[in-house]
Backbone as JSON, one array per atom type, in Angstrom:
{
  "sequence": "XXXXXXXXXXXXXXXXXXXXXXXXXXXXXXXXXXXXXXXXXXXXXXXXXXXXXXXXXXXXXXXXXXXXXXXXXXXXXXXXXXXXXXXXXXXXXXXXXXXXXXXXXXXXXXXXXXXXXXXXXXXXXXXXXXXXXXXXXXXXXXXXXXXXXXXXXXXXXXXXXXXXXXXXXXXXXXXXXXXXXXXXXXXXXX",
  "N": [[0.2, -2.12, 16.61], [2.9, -2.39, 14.15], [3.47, -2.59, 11.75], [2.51, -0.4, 9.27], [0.52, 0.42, 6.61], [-0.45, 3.21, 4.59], [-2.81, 3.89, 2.71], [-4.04, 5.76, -0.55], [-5.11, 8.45, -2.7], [-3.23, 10.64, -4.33], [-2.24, 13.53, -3.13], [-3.8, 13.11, -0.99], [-2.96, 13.33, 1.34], [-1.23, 11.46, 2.32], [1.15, 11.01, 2.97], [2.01, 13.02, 4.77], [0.06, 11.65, 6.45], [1.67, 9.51, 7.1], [4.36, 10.28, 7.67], [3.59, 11.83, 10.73], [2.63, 9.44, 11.93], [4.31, 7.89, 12.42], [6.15, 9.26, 14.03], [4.2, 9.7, 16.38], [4.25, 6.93, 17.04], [6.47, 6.27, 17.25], [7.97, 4.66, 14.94], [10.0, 3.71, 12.01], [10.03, 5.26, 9.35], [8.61, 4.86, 5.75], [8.9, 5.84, 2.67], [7.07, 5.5, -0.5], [7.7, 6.79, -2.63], [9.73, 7.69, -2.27], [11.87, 5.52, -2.69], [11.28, 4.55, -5.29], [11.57, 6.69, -7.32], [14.25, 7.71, -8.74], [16.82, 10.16, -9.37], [15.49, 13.26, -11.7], [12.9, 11.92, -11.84], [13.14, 9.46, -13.01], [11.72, 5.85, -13.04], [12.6, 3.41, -11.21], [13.59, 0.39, -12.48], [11.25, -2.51, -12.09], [11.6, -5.04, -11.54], [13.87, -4.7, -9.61], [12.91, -2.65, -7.95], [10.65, -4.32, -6.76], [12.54, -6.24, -5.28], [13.65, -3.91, -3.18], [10.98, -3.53, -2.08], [10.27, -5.85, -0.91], [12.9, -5.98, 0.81], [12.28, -4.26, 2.28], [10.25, -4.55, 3.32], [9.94, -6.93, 5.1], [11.18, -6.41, 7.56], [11.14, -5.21, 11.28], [9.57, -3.66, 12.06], [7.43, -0.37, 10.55], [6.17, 2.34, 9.65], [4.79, 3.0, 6.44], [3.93, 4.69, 3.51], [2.4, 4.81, 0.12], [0.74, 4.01, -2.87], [1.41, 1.96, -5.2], [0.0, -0.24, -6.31], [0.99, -2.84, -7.87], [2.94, -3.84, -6.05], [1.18, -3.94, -4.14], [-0.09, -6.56, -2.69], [2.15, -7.83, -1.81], [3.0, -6.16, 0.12], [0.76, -6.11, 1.96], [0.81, -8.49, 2.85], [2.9, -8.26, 5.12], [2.12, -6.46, 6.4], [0.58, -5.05, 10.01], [-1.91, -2.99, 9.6], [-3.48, -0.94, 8.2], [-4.3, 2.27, 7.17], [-6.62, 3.89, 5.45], [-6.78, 6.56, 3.21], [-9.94, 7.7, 2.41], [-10.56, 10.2, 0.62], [-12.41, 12.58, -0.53], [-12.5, 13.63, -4.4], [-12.16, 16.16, -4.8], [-10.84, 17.24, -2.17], [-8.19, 15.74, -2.64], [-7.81, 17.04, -5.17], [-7.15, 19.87, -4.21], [-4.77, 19.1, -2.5], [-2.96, 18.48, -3.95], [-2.68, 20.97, -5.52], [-1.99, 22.6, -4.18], [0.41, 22.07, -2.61], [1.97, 21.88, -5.65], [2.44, 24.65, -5.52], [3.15, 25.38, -3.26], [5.76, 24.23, -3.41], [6.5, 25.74, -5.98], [6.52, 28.2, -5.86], [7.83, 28.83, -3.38], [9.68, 27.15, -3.12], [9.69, 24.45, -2.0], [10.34, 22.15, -0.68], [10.01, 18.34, -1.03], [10.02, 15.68, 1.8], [9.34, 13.25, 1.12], [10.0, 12.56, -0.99], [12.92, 12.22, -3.53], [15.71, 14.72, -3.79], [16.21, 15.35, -5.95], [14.06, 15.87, -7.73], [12.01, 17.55, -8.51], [8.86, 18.84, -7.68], [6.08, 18.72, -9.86], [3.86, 19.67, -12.19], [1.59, 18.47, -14.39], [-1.11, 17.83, -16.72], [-0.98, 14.72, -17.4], [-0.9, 13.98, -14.66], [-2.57, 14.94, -13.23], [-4.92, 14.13, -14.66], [-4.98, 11.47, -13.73], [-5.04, 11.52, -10.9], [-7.51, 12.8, -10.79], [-9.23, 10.64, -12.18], [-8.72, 8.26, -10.16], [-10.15, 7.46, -8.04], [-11.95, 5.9, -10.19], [-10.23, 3.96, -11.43], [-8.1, 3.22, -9.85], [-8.79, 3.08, -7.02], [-10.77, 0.9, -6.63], [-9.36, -1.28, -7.4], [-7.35, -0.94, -4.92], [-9.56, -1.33, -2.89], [-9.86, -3.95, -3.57], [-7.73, -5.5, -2.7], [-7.62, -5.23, -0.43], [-10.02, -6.39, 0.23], [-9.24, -8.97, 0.06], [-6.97, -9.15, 2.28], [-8.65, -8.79, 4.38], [-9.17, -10.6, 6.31], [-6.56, -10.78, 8.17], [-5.73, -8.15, 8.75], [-5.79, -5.38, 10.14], [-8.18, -2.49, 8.97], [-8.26, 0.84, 8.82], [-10.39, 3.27, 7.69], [-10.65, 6.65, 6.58], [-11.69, 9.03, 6.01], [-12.29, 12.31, 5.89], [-10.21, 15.02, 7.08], [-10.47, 15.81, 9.37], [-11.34, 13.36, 10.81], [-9.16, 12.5, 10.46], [-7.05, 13.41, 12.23], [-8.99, 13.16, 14.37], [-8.35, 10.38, 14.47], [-5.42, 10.31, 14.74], [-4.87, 11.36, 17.86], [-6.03, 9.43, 19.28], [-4.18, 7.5, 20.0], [-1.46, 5.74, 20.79], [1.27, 7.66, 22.6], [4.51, 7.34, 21.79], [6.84, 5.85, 23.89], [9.72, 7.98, 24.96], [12.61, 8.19, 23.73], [15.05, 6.33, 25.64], [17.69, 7.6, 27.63], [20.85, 7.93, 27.09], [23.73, 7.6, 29.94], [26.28, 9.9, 29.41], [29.25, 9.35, 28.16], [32.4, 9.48, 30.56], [34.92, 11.42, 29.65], [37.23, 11.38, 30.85], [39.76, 9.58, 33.22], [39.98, 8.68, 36.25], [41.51, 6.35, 38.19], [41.06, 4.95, 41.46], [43.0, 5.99, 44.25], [44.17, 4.62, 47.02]],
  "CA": [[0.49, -1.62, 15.27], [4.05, -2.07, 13.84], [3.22, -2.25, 10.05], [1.3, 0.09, 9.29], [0.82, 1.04, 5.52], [-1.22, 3.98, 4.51], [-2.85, 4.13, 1.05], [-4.97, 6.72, -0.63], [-4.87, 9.14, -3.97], [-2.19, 11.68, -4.21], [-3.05, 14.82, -2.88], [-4.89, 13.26, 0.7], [-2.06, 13.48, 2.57], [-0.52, 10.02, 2.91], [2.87, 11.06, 3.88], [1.69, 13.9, 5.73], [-0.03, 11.3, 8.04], [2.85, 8.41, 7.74], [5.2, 10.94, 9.37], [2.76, 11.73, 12.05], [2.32, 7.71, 12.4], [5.73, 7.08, 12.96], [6.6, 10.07, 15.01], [3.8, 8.82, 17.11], [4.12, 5.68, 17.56], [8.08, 6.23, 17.63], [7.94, 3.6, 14.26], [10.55, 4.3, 11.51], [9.17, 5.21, 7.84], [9.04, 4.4, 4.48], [8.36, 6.85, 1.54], [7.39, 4.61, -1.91], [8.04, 7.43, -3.77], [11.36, 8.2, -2.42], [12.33, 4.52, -3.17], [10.9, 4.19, -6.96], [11.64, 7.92, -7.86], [15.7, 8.37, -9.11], [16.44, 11.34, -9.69], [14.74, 13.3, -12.62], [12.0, 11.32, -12.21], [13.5, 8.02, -13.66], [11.43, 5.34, -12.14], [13.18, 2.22, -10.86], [13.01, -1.14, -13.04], [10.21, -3.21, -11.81], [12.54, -6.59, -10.3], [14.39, -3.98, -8.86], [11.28, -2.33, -7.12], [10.43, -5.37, -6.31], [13.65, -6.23, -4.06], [13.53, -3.21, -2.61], [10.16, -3.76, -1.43], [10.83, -7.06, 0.11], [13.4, -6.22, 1.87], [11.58, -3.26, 3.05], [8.76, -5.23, 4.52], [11.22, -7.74, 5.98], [11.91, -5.1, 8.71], [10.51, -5.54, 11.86], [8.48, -2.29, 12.16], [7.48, 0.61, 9.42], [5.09, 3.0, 8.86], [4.81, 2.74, 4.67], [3.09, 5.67, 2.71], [2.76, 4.94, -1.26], [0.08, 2.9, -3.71], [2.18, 1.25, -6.29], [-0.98, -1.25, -6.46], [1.53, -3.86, -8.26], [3.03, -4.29, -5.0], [0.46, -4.01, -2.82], [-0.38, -7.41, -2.5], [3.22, -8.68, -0.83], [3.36, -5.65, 1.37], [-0.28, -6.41, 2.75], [1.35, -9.96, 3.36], [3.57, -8.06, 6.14], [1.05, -5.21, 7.12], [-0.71, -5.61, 10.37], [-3.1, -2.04, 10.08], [-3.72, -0.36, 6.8], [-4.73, 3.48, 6.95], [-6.85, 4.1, 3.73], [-7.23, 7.71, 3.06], [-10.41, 7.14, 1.39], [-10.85, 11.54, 0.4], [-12.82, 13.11, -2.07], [-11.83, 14.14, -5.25], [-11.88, 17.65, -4.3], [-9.54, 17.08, -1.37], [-7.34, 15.34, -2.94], [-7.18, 17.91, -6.1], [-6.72, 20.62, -3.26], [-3.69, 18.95, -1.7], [-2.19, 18.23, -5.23], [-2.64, 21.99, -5.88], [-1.16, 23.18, -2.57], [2.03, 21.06, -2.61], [2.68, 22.4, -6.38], [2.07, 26.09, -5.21], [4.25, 25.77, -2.28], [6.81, 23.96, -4.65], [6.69, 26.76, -6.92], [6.49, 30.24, -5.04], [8.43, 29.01, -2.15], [10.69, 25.71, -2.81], [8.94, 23.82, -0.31], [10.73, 20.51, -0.99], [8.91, 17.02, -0.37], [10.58, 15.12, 2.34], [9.15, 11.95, 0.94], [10.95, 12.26, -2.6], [14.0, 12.19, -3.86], [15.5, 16.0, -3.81], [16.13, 15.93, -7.69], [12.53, 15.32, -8.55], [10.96, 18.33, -8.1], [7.24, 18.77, -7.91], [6.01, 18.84, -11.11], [2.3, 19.89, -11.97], [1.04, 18.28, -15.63], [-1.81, 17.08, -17.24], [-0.88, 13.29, -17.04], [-0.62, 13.59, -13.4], [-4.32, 15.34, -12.74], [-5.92, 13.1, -14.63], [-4.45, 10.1, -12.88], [-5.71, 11.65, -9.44], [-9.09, 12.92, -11.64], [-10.16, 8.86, -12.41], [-8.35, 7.48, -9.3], [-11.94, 6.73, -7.58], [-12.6, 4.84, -10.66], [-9.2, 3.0, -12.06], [-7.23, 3.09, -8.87], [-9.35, 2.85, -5.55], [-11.34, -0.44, -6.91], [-8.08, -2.42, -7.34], [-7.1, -1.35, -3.92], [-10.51, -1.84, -2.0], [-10.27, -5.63, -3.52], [-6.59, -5.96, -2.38], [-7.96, -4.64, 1.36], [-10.93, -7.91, 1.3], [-8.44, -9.96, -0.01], [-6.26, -9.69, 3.27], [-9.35, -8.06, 5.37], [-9.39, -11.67, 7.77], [-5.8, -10.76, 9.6], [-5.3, -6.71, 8.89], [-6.63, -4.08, 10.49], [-7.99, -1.57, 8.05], [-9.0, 2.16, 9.0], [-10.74, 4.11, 6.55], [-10.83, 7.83, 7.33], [-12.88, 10.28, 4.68], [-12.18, 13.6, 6.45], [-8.94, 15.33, 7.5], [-11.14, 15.8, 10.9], [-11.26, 11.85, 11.12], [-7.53, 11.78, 10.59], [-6.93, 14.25, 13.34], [-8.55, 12.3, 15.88], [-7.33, 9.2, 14.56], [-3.96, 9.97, 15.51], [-5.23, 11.51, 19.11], [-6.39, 8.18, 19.94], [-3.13, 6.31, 19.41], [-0.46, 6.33, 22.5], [2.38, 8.36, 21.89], [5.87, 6.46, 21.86], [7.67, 6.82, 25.01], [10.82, 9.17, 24.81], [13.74, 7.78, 23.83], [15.94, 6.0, 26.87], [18.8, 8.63, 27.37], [22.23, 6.91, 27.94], [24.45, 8.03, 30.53], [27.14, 10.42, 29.23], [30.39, 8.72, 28.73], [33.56, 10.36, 31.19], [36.22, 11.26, 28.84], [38.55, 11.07, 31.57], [39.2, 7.91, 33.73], [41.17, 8.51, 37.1], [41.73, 5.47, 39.52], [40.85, 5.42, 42.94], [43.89, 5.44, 44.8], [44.01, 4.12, 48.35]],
  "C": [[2.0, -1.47, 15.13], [4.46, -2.33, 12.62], [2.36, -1.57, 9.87], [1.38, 0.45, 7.27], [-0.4, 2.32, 5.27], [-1.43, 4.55, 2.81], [-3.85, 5.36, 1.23], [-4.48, 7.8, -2.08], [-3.93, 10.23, -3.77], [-3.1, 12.77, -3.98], [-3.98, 14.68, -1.34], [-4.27, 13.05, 1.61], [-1.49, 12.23, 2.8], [1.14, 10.46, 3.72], [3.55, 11.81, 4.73], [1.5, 12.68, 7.26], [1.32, 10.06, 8.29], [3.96, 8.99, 8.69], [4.77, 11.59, 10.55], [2.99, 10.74, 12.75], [3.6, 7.32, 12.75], [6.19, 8.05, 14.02], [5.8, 9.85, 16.48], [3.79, 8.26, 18.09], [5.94, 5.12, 17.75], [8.33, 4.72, 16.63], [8.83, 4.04, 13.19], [9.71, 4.28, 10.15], [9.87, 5.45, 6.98], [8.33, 5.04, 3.43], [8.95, 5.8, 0.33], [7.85, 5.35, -3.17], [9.42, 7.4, -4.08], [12.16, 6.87, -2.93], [12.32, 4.46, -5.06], [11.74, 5.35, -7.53], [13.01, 8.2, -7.97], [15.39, 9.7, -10.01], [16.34, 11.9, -11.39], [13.88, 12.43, -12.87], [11.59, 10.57, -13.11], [12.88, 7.12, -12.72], [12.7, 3.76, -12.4], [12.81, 0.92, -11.76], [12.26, -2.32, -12.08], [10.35, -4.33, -10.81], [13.35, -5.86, -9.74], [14.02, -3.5, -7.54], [11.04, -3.35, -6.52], [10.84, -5.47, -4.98], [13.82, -5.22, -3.49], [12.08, -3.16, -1.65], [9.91, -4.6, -0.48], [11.16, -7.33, 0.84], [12.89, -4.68, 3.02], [10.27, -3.71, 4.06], [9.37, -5.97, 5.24], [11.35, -7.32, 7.44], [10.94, -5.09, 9.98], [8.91, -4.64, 12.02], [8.73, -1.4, 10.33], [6.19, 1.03, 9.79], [5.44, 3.25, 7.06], [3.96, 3.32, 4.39], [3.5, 5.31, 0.96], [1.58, 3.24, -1.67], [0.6, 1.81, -4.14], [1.24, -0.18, -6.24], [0.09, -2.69, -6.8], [2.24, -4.34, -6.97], [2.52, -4.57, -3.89], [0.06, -5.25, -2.16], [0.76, -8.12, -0.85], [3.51, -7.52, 0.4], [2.3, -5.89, 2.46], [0.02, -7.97, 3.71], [1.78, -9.5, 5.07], [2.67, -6.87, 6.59], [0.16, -5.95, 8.48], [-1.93, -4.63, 10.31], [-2.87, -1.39, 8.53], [-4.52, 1.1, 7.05], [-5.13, 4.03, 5.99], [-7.64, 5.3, 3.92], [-8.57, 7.75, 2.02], [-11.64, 9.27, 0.7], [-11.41, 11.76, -0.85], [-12.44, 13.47, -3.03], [-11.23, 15.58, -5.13], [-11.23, 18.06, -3.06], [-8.51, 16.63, -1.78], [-6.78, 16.66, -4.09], [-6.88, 19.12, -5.31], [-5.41, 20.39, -2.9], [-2.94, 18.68, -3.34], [-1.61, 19.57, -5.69], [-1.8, 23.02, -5.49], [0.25, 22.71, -2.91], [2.6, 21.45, -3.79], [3.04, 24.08, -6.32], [3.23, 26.11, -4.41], [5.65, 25.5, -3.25], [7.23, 24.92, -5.36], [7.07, 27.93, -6.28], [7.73, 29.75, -3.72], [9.4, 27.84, -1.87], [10.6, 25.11, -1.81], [9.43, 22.26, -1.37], [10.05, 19.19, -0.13], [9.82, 16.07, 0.43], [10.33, 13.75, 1.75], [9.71, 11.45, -0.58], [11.9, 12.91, -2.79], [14.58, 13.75, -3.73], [15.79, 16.44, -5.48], [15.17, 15.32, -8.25], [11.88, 16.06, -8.07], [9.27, 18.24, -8.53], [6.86, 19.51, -8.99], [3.89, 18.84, -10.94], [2.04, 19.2, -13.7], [-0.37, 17.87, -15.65], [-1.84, 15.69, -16.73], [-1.54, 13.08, -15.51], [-2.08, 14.02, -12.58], [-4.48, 14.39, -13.21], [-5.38, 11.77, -13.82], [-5.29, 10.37, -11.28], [-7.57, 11.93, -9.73], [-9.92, 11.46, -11.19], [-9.26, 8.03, -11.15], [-9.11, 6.82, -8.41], [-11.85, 5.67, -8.53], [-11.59, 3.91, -10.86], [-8.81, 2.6, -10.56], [-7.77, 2.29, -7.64], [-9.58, 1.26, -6.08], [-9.85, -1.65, -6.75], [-7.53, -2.09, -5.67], [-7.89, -1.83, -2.61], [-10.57, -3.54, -2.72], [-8.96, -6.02, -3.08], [-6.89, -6.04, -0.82], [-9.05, -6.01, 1.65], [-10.05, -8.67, 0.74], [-7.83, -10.88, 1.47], [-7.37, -8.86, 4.42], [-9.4, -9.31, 6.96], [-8.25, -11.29, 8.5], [-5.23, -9.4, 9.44], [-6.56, -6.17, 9.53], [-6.64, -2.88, 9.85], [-8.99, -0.64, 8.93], [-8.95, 3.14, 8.14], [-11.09, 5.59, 7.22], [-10.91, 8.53, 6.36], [-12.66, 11.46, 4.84], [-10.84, 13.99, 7.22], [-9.51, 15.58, 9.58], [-10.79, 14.05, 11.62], [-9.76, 11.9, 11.39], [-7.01, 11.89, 11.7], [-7.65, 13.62, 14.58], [-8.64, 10.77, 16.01], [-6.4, 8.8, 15.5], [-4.14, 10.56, 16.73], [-5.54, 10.22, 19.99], [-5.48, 7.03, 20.02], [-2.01, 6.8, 20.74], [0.74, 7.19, 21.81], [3.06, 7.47, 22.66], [6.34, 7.32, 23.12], [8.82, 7.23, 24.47], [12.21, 8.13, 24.86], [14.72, 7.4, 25.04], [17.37, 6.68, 26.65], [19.67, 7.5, 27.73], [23.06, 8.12, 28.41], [25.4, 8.97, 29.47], [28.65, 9.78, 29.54], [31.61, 9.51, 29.42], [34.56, 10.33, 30.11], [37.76, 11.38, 29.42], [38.8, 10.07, 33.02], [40.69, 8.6, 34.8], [40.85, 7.64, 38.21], [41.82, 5.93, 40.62], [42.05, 5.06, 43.38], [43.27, 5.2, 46.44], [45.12, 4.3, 49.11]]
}
């Protein structure tokens, strides 16, 4: 595994587990929000997005947390494992709920977006996670048999599943220390 992308409805943890998955598997990651999302929650022009995506898959390794269905196609191109949070509505509206709560009472900022785009709670944005079973998922379970002959997709329903998901995955060995350079150099005399 050294693409990994990890879809799933806001609110079921995707970027919770992508920085798990990269910490890991010692893989570097990629937040779609933090890319699209300028700040005040101006999104990015589309051929813009694009090239940014591109050259984001390009890259030898990634763990990649974020839908954006319109791209999903060319990042599945470079994906070899796909992590599809596939959570109930009522997990997902839980973690949606949580994350604006902490946001609110306690400025719990989102590592995976921008820092001038705070977490915002509306209308729009429930219902979007509300009908995301029906609008959303479908377009990405036909993007998943599209490229199902050379990815490896793991579907995981339960935050239990997730949990010993990532138990079953090696952890990255430890960074190779380098020597300490001498900052003082005296010749051997003889």
């Amino acid at each position: 595994m050294q693409r990994i992308l990890v879809l799933g409805c806001s609110g079921a943890g995707k970027s919770t587990l992508a920085r798990r998955l990269a910490a890991r598997l010692g893989l570097p990651i990629v937040h779609l929000d933090r890319e699209y999302w300028r700040p005040g929650w101006r999104a990015t022009p589309q051929a813009e997005f694009d090239a940014i995506v591109d050259h984001l898959v390009a890259r030898p390794q990634w763990v990649m947390d974020g839908n954006y269905n319109r791209t999903l196609d060319r990042r599945l191109l470079r994906a070899d494992t796909v992590v599809h949070l596939d959570f109930p509505l009522w997990r997902c509206l839980y973690g949606v709920t949580r994350r604006a709560f902490l946001a609110c009472n306690f400025h719990h900022a989102r590592p995976d977006m921008h820092p001038e785009c705070p977490e915002q709670w509306d209308w729009e944005f429930i219902e979007w996670v509300v009908n995301f079973r029906r609008d959303e998922r479908p377009k990405t379970l036909r993007a998943l048999e599209r490229h199902a002959n050379r990815i490896r997709v793991i579907t995981l329903e339960t935050r239990a599943q997730t949990d010993r998901f990532l138990h079953t995955l090696p952890a990255a060995p430890p960074p190779i220390r380098q020597p300490e350079a001498s900052t003082s150099f005296s010749p051997l005399v003889r």
